[in-house]
BALO-333348 format. One record per residue (C-alpha): x, y, z. Coordinates in steps of 0.05 Angstrom, whole numbers, plus 5000, padded with zeros to 4 digits. Last residue first. Example, Ala and Ser with C-alpha at 12.3 -4.5 7.8 and 13.67 -1.06 7.14 Angstrom:
<sites>
527349795143;524649105156;
</sites>
This chain:
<sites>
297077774516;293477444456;299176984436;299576674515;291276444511;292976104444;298275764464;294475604538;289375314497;293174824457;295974524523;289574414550;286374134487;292473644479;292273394550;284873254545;286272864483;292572514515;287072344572;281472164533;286071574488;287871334549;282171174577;279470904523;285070404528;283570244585;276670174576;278869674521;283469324568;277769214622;273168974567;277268444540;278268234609;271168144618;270567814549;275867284569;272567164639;265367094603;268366504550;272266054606;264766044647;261865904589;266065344572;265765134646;259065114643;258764704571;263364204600;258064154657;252764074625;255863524567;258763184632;252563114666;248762874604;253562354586;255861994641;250962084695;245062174664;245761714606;249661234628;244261084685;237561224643;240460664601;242360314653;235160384687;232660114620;236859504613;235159344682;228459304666;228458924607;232658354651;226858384700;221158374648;225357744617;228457834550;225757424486;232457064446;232557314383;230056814341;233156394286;236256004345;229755794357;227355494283;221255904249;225156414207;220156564162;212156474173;208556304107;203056844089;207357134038;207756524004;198956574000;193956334045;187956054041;180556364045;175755904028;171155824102;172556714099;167656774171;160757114176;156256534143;160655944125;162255974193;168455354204;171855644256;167755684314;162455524271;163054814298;166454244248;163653754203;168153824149;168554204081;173354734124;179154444088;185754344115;191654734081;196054164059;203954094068;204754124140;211854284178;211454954130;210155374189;204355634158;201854894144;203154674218;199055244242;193154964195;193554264232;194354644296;186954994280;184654334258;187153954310;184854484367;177854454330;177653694337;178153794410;170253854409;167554544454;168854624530;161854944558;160055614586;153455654613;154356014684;160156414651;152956774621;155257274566;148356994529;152256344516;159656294534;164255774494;170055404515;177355354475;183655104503;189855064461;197254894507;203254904465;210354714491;215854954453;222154594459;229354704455;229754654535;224755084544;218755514505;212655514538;205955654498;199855934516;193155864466;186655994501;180656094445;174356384466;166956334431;161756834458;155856594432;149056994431;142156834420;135456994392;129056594389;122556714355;123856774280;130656594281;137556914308;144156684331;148457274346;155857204345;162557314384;168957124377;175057154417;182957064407;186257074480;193356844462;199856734522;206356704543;207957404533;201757624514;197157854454;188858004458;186257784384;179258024383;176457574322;170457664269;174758344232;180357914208;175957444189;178156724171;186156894145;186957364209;184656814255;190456254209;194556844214;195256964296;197156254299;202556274245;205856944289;204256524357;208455894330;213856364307;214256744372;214156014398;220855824370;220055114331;226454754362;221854084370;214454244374;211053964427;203153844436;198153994489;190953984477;185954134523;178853964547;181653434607;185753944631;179554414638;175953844678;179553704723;182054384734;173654504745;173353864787;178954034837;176654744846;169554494861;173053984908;175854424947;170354874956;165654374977;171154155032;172154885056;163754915061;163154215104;169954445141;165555135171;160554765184;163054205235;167054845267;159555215266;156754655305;162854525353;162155125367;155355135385;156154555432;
</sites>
């Protein structure tokens, strides 16, 4: 009877689990904003991105990079006389680029107090106004969108963040289109690269340098060792016809004085 108890228990607990995780994707799909941009690489899409943060504080937002993905986060303290807060606002931008298409994904919740307990999906008007902005770097938009709207401080801080700020020519992303853009390598094909680098390297052209250089070496030392014999030879020589000179010079003298 007792296992059937904790059986019966056991599928209670895996079936609140399941939902839990079925509510939370729920509702994190439902708090994002997809939209497709025809033939627009997504290196480009991430460089305009990156600006529009840069443009409203460069030093407000921690811009974390990835492959596939952008972490940008801000935090800020809310204080008044009696009552102090924090807000730790975070931006999730991925993007998939396939087929001629680049598929961007912005999701942004806020974190009160560092608490994940309290963390809440803010309005999807801030993705529109932050793609609305991308669009304008990547010349597809015309109009830098004003921050004279009723929109959180997540962008629009008139207090810590540059609300007036727009951007210049230089600011405009270049070479937006795909096949504009080098084509990004997988980590696999990166790695191959490298081990045949290390390969050709080693084998072809560091062995054979070494061992070119040996024999080289090797070719040199015989040379000079035979150049050595000969001159001792020749040394040799040279002390013998003296010796035989001295020897005969003495006895000449040695005969003339008997």
């Amino acid at each position: 009877m007792i296992k059937y108890f904790y059986i019966f228990i056991f599928f209670i607990f895996v079936g609140c689990s399941s939902t839990t995780k079925s509510i939370n994707t729920s509702e994190y799909e439902k708090n994002t904003t997809t939209k497709v941009y025809e033939d627009i690489s997504k290196d480009a899409i991430f460089e305009a991105a990156k600006k529009v943060f840069i443009l409203l504080g460069k030093e407000q937002f921690r811009i974390d990079s990835y492959r596939n993905n952008l972490e940008v986060q801000k935090t800020k303290l809310n204080h008044f006389p009696f009552y102090a807060y924090t807000t730790n606002d975070i931006w999730n931008i991925s993007i998939e680029e396939e087929d001629g298409k680049s598929i961007v994904k912005i999701n942004l919740k806020r974190i009160k107090d560092f608490d994940k307990e309290t963390s809440e999906y803010l309005s999807k008007d801030l993705h529109k106004f932050l793609l609305e902005r991308i669009d304008y770097l990547l010349g597809l938009n015309n109009k830098w969108n004003s921050c004279m709207v009723s929109l959180d401080d997540a962008l629009c801080d008139g207090i810590d963040l540059n609300t007036t700020n727009s951007p210049t020519k230089d600011d405009l992303v270049t070479n937006i289109l795909i096949s504009q853009r080098k084509a990004s390598k997988s980590l696999s094909e990166i790695e191959d690269d490298i081990l045949a680098d290390d390969i050709v390297f080693t084998l072809e052209d560091s062995n054979n340098d070494i061992l070119e250089k040996q024999n080289g070496n090797l070719e040199d030392t015989q040379e000079s060792l035979e150049a050595e014999d000969a001159l001792d030879k020749k040394i040799q020589e040279l002390d013998d016809i003296v010796n035989t000179n001295i020897d005969k010079t003495l006895d000449r003298i040695k005969t003339e004085n008997e």
